[in-house]
Each structure stands twice: as structure tokens, then as C-alpha cells.
N, CA and C atoms as a LAMMPS dump frame, in Angstrom:
ITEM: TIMESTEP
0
ITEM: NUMBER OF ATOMS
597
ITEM: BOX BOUNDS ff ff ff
-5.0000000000000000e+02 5.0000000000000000e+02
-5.0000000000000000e+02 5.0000000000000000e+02
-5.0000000000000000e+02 5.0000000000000000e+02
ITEM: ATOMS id mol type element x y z
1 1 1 N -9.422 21.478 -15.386
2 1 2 C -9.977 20.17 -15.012
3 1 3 C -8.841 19.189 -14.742
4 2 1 N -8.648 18.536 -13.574
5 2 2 C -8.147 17.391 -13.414
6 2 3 C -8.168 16.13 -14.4
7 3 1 N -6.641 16.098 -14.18
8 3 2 C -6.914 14.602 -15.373
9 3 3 C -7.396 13.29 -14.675
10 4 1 N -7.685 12.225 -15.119
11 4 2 C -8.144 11.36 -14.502
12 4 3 C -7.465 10.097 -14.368
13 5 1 N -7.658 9.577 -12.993
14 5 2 C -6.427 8.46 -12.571
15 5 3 C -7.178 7.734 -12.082
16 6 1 N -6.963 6.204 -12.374
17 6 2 C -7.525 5.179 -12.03
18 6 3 C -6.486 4.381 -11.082
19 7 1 N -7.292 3.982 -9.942
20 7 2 C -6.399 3.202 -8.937
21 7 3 C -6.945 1.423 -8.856
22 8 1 N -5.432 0.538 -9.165
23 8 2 C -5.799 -0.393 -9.939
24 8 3 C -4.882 -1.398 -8.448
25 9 1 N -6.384 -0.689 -7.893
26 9 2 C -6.345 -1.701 -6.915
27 9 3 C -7.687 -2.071 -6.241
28 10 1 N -8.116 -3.394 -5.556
29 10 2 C -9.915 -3.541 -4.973
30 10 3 C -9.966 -3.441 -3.881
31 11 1 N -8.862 -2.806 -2.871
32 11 2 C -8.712 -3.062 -1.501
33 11 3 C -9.118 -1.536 -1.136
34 12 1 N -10.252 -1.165 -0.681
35 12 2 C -10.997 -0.416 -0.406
36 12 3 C -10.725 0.833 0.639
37 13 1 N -9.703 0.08 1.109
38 13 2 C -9.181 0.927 2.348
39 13 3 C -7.663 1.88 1.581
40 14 1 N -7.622 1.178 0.781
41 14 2 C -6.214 1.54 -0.023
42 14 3 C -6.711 3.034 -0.965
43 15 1 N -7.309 2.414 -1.47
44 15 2 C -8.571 3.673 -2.539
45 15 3 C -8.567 4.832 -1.711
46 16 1 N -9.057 4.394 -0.197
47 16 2 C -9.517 5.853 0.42
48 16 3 C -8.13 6.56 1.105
49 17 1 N -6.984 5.806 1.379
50 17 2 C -5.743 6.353 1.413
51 17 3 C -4.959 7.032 -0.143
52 18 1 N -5.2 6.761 -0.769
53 18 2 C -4.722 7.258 -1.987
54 18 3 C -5.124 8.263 -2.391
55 19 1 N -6.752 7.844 -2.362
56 19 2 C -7.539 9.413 -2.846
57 19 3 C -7.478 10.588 -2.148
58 20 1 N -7.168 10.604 -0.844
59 20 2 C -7.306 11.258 -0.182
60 20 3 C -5.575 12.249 -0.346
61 21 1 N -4.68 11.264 -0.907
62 21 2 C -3.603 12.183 -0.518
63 21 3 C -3.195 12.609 -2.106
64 22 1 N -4.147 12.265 -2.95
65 22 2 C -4.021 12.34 -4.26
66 22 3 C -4.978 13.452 -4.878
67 23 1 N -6.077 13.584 -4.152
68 23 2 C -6.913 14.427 -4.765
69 23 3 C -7.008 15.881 -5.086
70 24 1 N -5.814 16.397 -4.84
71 24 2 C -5.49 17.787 -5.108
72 24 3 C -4.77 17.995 -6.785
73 25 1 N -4.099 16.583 -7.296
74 25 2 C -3.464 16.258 -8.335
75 25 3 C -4.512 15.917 -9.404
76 26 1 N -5.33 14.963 -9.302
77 26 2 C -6.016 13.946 -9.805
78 26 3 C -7.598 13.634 -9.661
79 27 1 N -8.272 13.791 -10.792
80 27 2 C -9.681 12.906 -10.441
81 27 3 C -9.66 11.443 -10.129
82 28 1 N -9.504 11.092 -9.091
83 28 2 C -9.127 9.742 -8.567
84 28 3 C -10.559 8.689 -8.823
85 29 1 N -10.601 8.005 -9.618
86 29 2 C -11.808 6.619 -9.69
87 29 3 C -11.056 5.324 -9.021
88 30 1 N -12.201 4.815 -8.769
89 30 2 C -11.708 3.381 -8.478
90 30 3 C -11.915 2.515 -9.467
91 31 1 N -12.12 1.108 -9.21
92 31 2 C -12.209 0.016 -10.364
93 31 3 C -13.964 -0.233 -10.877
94 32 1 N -14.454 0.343 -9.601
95 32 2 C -16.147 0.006 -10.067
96 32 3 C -16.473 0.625 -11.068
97 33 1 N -16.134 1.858 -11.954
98 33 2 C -16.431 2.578 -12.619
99 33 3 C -15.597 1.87 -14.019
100 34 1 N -15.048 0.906 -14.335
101 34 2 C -14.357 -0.21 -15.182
102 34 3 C -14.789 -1.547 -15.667
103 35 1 N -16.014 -1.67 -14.563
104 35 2 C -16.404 -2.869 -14.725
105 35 3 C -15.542 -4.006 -14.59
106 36 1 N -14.397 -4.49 -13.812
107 36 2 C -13.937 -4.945 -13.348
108 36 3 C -14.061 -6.499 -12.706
109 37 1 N -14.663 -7.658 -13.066
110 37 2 C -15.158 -8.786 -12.979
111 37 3 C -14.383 -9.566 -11.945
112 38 1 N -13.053 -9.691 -12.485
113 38 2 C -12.238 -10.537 -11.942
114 38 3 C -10.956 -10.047 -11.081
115 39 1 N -9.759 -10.823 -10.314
116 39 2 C -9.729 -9.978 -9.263
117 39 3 C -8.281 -9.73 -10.468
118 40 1 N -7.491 -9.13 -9.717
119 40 2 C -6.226 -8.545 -10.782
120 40 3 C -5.103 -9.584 -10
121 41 1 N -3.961 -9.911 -11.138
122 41 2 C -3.611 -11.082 -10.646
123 41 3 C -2.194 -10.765 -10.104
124 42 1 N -1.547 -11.29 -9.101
125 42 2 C -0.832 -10.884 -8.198
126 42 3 C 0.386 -11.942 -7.745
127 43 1 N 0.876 -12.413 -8.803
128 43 2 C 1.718 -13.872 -9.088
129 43 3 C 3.194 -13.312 -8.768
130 44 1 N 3.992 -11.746 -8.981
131 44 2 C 5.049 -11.699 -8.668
132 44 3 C 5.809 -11.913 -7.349
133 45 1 N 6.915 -12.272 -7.179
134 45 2 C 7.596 -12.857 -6.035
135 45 3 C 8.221 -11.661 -5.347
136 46 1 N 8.213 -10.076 -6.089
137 46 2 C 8.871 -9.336 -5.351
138 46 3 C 7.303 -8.231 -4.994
139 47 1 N 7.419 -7.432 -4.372
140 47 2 C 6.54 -6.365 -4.428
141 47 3 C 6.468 -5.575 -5.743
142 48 1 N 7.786 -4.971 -6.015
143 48 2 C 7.782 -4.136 -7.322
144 48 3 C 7.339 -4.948 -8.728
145 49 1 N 7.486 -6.468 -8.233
146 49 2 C 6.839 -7.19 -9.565
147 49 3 C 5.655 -6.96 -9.217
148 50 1 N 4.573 -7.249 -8.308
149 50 2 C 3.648 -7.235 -8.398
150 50 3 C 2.432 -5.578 -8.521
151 51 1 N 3.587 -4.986 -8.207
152 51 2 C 3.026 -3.303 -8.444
153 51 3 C 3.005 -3.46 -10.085
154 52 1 N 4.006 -3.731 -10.833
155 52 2 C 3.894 -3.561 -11.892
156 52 3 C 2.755 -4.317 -12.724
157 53 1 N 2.962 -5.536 -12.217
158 53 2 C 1.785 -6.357 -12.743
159 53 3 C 0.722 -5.975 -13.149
160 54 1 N 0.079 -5.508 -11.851
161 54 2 C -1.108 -4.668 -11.62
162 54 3 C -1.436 -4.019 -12.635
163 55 1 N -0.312 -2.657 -12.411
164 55 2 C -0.908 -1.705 -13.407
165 55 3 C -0.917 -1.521 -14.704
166 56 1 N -0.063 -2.867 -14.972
167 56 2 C 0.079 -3.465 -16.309
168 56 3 C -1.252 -3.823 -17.031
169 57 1 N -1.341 -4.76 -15.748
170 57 2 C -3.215 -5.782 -16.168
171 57 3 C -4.253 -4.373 -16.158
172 58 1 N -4.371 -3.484 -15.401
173 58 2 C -5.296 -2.46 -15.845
174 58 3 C -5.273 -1.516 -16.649
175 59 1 N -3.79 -1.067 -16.941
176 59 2 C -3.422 -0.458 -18.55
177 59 3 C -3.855 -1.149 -19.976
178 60 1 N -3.413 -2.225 -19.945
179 60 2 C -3.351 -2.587 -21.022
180 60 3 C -5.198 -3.25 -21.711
181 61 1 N -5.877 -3.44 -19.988
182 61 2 C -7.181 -3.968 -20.452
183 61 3 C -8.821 -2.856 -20.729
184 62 1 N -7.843 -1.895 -20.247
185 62 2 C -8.501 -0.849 -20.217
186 62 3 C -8.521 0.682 -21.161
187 63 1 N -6.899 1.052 -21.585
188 63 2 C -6.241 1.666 -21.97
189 63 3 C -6.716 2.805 -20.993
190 64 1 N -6.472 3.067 -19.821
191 64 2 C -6.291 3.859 -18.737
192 64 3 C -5.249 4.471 -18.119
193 65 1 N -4.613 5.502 -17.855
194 65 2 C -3.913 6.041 -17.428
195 65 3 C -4.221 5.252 -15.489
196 66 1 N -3.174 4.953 -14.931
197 66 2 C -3.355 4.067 -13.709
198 66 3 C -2.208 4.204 -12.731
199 67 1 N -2.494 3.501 -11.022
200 67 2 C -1.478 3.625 -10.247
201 67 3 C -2.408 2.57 -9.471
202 68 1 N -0.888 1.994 -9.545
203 68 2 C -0.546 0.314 -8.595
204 68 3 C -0.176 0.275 -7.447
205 69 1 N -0.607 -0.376 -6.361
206 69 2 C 0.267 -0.24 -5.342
207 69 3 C 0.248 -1.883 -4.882
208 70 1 N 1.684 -1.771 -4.437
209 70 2 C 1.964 -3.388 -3.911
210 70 3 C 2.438 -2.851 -1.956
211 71 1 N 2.239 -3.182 -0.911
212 71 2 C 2.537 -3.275 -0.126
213 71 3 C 3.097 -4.593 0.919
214 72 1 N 3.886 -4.29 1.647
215 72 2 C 4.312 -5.687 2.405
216 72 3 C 5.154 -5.387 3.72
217 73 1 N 4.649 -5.834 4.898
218 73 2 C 5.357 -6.066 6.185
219 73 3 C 6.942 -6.844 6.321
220 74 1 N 7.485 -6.307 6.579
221 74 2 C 8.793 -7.133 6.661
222 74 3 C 8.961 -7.289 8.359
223 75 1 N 9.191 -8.544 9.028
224 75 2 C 9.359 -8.405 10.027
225 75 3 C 10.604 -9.003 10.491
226 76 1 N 11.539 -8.198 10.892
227 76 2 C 13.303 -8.861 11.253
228 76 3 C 13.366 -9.883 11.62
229 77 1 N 12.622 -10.31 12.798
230 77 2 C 13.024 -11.952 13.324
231 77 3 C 11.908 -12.494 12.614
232 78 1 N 11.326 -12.625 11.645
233 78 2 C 10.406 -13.784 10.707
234 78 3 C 11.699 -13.623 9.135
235 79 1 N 12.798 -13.229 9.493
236 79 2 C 13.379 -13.184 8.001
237 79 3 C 12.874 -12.491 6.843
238 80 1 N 12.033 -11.493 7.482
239 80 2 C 11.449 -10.281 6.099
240 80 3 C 10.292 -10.819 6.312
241 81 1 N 9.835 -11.773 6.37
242 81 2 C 8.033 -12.544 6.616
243 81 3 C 7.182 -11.253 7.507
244 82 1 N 5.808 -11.5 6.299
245 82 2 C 5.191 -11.609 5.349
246 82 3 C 5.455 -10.852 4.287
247 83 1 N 6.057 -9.851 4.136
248 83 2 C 6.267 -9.635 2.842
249 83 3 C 5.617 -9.715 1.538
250 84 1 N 5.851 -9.815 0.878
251 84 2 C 5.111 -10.279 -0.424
252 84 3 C 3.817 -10.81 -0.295
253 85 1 N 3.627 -12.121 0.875
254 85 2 C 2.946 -12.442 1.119
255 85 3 C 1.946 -11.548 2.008
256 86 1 N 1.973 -10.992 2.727
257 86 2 C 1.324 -9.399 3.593
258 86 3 C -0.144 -9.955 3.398
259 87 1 N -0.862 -9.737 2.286
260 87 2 C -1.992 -10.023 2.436
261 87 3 C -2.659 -11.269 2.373
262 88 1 N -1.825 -12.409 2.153
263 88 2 C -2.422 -14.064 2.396
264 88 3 C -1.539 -14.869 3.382
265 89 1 N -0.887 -13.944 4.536
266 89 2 C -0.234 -14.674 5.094
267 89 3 C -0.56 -16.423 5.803
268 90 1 N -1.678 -15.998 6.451
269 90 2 C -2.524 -17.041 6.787
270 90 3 C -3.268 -17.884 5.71
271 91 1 N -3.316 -17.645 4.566
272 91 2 C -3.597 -18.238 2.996
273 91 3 C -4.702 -17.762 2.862
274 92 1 N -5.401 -18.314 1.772
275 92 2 C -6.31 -17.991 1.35
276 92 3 C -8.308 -18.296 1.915
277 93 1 N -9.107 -17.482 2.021
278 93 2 C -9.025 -16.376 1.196
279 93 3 C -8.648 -15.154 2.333
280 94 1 N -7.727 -13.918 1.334
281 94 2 C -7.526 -12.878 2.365
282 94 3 C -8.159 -12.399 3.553
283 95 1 N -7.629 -12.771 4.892
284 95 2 C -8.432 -12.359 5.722
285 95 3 C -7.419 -11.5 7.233
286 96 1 N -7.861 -10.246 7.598
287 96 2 C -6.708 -9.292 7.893
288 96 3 C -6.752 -10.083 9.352
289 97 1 N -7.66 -10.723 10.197
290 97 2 C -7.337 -10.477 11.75
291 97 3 C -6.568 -12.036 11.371
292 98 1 N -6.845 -13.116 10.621
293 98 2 C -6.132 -14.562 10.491
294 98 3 C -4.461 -13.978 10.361
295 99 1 N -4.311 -13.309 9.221
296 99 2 C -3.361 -12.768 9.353
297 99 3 C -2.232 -12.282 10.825
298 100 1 N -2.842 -11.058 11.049
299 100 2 C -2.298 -10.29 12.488
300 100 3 C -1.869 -11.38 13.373
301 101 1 N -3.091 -12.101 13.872
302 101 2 C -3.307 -13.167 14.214
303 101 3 C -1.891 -14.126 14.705
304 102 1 N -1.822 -14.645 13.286
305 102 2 C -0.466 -15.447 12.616
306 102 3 C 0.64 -14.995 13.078
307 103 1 N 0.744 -13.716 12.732
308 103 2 C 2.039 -13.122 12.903
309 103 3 C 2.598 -12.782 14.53
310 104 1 N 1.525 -12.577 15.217
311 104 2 C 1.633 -12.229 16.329
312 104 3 C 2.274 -13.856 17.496
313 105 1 N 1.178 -14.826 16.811
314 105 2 C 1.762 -16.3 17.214
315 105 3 C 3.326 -16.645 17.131
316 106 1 N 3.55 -16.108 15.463
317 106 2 C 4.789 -16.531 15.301
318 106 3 C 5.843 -15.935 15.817
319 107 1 N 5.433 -14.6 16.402
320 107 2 C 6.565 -13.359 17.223
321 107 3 C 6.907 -14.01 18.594
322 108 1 N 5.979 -14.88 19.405
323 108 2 C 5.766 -15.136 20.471
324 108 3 C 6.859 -15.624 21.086
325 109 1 N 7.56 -14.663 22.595
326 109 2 C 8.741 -15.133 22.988
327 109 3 C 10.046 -14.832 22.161
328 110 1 N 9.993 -13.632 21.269
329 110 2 C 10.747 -13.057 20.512
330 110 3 C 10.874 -11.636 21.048
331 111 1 N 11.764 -11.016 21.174
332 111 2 C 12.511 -10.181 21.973
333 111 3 C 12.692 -9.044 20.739
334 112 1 N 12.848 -9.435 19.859
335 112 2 C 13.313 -8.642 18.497
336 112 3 C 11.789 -8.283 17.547
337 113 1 N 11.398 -7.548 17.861
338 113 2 C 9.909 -6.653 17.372
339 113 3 C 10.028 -5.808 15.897
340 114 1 N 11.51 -5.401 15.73
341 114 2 C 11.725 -4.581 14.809
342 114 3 C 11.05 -5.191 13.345
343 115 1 N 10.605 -4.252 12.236
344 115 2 C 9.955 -4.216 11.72
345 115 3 C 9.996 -3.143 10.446
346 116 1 N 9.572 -3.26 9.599
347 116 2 C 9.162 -2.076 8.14
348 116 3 C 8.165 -2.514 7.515
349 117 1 N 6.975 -1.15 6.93
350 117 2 C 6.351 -1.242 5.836
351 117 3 C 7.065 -0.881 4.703
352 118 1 N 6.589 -1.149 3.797
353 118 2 C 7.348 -0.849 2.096
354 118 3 C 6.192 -0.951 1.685
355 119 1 N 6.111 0.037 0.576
356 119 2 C 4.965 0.102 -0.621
357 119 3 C 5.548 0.474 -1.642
358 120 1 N 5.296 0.059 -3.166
359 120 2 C 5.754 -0.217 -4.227
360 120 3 C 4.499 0.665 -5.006
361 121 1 N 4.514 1.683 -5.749
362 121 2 C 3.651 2.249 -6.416
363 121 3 C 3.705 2.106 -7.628
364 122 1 N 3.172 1.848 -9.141
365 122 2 C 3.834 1.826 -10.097
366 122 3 C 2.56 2.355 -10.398
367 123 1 N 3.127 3.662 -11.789
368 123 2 C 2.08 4.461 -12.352
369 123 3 C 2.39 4.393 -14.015
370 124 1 N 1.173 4.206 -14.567
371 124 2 C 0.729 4.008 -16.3
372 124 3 C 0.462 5.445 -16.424
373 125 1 N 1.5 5.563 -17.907
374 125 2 C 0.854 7.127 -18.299
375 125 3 C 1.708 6.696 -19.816
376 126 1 N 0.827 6.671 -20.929
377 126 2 C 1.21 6.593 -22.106
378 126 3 C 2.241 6.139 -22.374
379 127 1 N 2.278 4.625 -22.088
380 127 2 C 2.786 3.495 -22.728
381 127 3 C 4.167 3.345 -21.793
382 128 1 N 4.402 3.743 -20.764
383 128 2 C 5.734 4.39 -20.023
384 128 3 C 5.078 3.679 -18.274
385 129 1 N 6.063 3.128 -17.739
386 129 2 C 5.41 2.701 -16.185
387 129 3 C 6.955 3.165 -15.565
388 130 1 N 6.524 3.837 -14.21
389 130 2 C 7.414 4.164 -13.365
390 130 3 C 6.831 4.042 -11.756
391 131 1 N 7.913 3.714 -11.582
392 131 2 C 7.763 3.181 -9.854
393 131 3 C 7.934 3.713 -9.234
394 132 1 N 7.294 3.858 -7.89
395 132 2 C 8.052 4.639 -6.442
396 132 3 C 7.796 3.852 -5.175
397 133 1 N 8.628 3.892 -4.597
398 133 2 C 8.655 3.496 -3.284
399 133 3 C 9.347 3.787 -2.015
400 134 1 N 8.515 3.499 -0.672
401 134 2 C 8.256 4.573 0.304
402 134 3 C 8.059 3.404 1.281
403 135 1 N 9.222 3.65 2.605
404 135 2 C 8.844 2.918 4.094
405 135 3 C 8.985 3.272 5.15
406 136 1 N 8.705 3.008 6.095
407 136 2 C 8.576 3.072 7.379
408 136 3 C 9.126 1.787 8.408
409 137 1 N 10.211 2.81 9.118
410 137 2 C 10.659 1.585 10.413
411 137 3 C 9.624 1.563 11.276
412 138 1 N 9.737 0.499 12.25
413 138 2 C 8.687 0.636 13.208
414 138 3 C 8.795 -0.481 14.34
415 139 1 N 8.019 -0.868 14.908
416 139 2 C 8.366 -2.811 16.192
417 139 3 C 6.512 -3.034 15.827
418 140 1 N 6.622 -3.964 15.871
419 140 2 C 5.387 -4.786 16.181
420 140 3 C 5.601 -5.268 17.776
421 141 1 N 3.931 -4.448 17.904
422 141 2 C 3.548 -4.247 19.87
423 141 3 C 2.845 -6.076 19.742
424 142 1 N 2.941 -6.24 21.403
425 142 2 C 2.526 -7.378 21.274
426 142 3 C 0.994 -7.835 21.416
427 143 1 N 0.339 -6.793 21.592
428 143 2 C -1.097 -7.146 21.152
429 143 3 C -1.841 -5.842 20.722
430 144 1 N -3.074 -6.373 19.794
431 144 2 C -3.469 -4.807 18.812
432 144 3 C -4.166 -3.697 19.665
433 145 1 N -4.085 -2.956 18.844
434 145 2 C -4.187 -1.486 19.756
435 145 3 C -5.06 -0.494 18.603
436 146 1 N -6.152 -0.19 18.909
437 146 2 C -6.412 0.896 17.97
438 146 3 C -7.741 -0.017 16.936
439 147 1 N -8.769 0.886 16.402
440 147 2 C -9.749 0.435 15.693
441 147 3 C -9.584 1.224 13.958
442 148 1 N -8.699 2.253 14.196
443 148 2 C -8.476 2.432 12.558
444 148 3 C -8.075 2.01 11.772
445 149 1 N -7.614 1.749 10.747
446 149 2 C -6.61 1.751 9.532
447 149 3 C -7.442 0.141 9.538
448 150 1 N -6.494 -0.242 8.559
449 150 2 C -6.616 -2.577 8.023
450 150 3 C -5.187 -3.234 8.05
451 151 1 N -5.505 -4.424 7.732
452 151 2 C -4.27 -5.169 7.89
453 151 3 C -3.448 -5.116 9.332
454 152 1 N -2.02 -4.512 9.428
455 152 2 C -1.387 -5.249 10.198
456 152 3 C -1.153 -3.859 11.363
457 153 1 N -2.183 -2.573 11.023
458 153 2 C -1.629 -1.169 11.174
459 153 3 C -2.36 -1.412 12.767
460 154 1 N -3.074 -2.074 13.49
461 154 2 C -3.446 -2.551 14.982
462 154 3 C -2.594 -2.881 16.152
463 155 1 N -1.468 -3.621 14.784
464 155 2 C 0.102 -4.035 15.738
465 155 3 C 1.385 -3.033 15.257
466 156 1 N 1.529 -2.657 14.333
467 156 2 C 2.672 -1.736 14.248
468 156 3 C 2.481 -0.676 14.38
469 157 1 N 3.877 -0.373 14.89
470 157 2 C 4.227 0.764 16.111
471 157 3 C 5.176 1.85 15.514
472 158 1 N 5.113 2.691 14.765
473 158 2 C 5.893 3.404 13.768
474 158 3 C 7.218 4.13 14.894
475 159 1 N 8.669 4.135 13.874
476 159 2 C 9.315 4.95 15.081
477 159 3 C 8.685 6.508 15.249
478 160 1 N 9.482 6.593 16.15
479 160 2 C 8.875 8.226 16.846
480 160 3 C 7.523 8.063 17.148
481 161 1 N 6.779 7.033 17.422
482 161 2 C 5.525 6.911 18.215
483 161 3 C 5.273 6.181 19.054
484 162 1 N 3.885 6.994 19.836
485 162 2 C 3.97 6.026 20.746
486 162 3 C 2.699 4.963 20.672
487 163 1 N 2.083 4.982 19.612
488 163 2 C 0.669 4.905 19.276
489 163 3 C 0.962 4 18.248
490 164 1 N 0.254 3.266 17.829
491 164 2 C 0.407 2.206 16.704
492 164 3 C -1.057 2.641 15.407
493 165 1 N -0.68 2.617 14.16
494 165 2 C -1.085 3.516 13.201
495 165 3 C -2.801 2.906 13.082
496 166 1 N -3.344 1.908 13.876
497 166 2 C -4.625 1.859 14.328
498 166 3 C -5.477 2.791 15.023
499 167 1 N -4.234 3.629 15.818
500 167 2 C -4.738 4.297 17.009
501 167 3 C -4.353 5.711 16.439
502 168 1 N -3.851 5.926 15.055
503 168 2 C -4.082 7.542 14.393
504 168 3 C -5.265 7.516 13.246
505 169 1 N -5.688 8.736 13.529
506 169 2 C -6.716 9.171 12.077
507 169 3 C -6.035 9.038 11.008
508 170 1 N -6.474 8.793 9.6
509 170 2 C -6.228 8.402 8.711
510 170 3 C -5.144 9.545 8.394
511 171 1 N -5.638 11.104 8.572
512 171 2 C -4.749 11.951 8.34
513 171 3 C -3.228 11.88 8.756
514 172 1 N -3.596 11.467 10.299
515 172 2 C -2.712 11.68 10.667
516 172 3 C -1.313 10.356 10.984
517 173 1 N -1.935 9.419 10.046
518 173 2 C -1.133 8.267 9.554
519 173 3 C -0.463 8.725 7.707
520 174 1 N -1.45 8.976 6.895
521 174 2 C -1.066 9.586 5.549
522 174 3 C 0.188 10.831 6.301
523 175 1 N 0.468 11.148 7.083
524 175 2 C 1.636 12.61 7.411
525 175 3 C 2.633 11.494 7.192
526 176 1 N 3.121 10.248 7.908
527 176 2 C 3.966 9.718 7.922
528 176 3 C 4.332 8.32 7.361
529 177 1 N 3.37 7.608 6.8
530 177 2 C 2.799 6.433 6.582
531 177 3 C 4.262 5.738 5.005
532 178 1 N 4.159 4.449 4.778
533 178 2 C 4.908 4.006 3.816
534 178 3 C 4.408 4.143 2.443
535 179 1 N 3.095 4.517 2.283
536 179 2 C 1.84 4.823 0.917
537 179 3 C 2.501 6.032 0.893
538 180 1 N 2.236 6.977 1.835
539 180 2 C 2.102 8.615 2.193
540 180 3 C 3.635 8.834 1.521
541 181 1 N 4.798 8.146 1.9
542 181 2 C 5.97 8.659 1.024
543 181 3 C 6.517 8.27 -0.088
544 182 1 N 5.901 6.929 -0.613
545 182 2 C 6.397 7.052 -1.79
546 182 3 C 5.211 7.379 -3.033
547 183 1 N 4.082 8.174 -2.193
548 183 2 C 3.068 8.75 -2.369
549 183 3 C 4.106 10.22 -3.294
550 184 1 N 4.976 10.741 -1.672
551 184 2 C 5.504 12.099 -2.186
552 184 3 C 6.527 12.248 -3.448
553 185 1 N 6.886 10.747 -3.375
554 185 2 C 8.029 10.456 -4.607
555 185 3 C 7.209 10.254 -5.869
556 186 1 N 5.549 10.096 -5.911
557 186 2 C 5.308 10.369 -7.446
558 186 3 C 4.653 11.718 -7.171
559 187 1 N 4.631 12.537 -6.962
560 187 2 C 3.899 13.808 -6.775
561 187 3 C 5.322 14.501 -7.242
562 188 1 N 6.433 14.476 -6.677
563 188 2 C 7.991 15.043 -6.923
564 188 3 C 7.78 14.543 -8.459
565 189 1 N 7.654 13.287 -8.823
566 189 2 C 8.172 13.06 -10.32
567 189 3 C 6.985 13.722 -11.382
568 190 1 N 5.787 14.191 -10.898
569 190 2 C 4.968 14.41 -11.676
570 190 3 C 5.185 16.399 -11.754
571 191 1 N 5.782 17.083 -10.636
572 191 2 C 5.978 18.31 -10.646
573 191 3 C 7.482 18.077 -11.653
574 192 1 N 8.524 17.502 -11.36
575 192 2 C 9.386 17.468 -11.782
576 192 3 C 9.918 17.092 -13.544
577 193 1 N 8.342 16.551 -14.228
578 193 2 C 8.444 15.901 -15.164
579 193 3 C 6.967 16.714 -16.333
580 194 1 N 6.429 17.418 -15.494
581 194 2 C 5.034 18.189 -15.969
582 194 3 C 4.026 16.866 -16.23
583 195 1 N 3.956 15.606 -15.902
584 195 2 C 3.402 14.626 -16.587
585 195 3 C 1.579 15.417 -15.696
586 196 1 N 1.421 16.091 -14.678
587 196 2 C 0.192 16.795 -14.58
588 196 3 C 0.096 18.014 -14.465
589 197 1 N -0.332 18.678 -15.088
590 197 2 C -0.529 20.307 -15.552
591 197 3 C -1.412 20.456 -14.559
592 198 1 N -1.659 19.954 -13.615
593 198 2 C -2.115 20.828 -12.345
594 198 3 C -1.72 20.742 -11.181
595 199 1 N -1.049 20.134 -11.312
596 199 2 C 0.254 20.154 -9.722
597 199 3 C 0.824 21.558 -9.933
């Protein structure tokens, strides 16, 4: 039997990327099965603070074995912007096309497209939190392309493609994606460490 891992995150689209590249390891739940009221709070200034945060606030309120994920767009000519900020760029409350939106305004007449995702994973397992993290170069195209994926994956353009990660199946974004590798860096630490007896 699979042990069981809680993903201590409410972003729905995130859940079904995780589970999906997780479920050979893990009985993957989400937060509905926690009862979960309020949203989880997300105050750190770096990504890896706020990965940790996370899985802090659902470890400790739950006593759950858990995995955090913090993600964020860095875009070269915005000075790393949005970043941290990624999901309230346009403020509050989170909303993905205000966002895109934003960013795309602020690119305007900018020559310099270059770009990275980063994702920050941090995983709870008996009293012990460890991190991984995983990115992707890429340009932000100048208008969206593609009806899959959320957030900013309509406009970015991963290298070695020609397609922007809107316009791949989920699969075939998880092959190369910034989740998808530092996805592979806790799967390595969990073969490498026995922390799951069924890897």
C-alpha cells in the first residue's frame, strides 16, 4: 500500500500536475479531505520561504506527512518580475488572465522576452522539511497561444520549443516542465534516502 501524501496546496490545477507525476510513489489527497477553511498563508518574500511556509502551516495543523509547492515567473527585462509575486501580480484577488494580461502590457516594445519558471517544493515527513527545486528557460511570445495549462503557461515559450506550454497536453508539459523537475529531485531523494518503500 502506498503511503499517503497530502498536497498543501488549493490551486487545483497544481493538484492535478502533481498527482499525476506523483502517483506511482504516493496516495496523493488534496486539502478537501482536511477540512481546510482558510486559505494557507503565503507572506514569504522568497519562493523557498513561502514553499516552506506552506508545508509548515499544513504539517503542523494537521500532523500530516505533506508537499509544498511555491512557483514564480521571472522575467529578464521586468528585473525577475513577477516572481514571488506570480500569482497576485495584478493584486488581489488572484486572477490568471489580469495577470498575463499585466505582464504582457508591461513587456510592450521590449525586445528582450527571455524568461524562467522556478518551483520551490518543500516536503514534511516526520518532523524534518526538505526542499527541491526545478526550472525552465524559456521567452515570453507576445500574445497567448494555446487553451491548456493556468497562469502564465498561454505566453511562455519553453527553450527547444516551438509551442508555448498552453499549446502541450499536460503530459507532455510534466516531460519537461519546472514542477516536473524538481518533481524528479524529490523522487531521486526519496529512492536515494528509502523515505518511500515503494519507489
Amino acid at each position: 500500500m502506498l503511503p499517503i501524501l497530502y498536497l498543501a496546496t488549493q490551486n487545483k490545477h497544481k493538484v492535478e500536475e502533481l498527482r499525476a507525476l506523483l502517483e506511482n510513489h504516493f496516495t496523493v489527497r488534496d486539502l478537501s479531505s482536511l477540512a481546510l477553511t482558510e486559505e494557507i498563508p503565503e507572506t514569504g518574500a522568497t519562493l523557498t520561504e513561502n514553499s516552506l511556509q506552506k508545508a509548515r502551516y499544513i504539517a503542523e495543523k494537521f500532523q500530516v506527512s505533506c508537499l509544498a509547492d511555491d512557483s514564480g515567473l521571472e522575467v529578464e527585462a521586468l528585473g525577475g518580475e513577477p516572481g514571488v509575486y506570480s500569482a497576485r501580480y495584478a493584486g488581489e484577488p488572484k486572477d490568471d488572465q489580469a495577470n498575463l494580461q499585466l505582464l504582457l502590457h508591461n513587456l510592450q516594445g521590449n525586445t528582450n522576452r527571455n524568461a524562467r519558471f522556478v518551483t520551490v517544493l518543500t516536503y514534511f515527513d516526520h518532523s524534518s522539511y526538505y526542499s527541491f527545486e526545478g526550472e525552465i528557460q524559456g521567452t515570453i511570445v507576445k500574445s497567448p497561444r494555446g487553451t491548456q495549462g493556468f497562469g502564465y503557461d498561454p505566453v511562455f515559450q519553453p527553450e527547444m520549443e516551438s509551442r508555448t506550454f498552453a499549446e502541450m497536453t499536460l503530459a507532455e508539459k510534466n516531460k519537461i516542465a519546472h514542477r516536473a523537475r524538481a518533481l524528479e529531485k524529490f523522487k531521486n531523494f526519496l529512492d536515494e534516502t528509502q523515505k518511500c518503500a515503494d519507489v
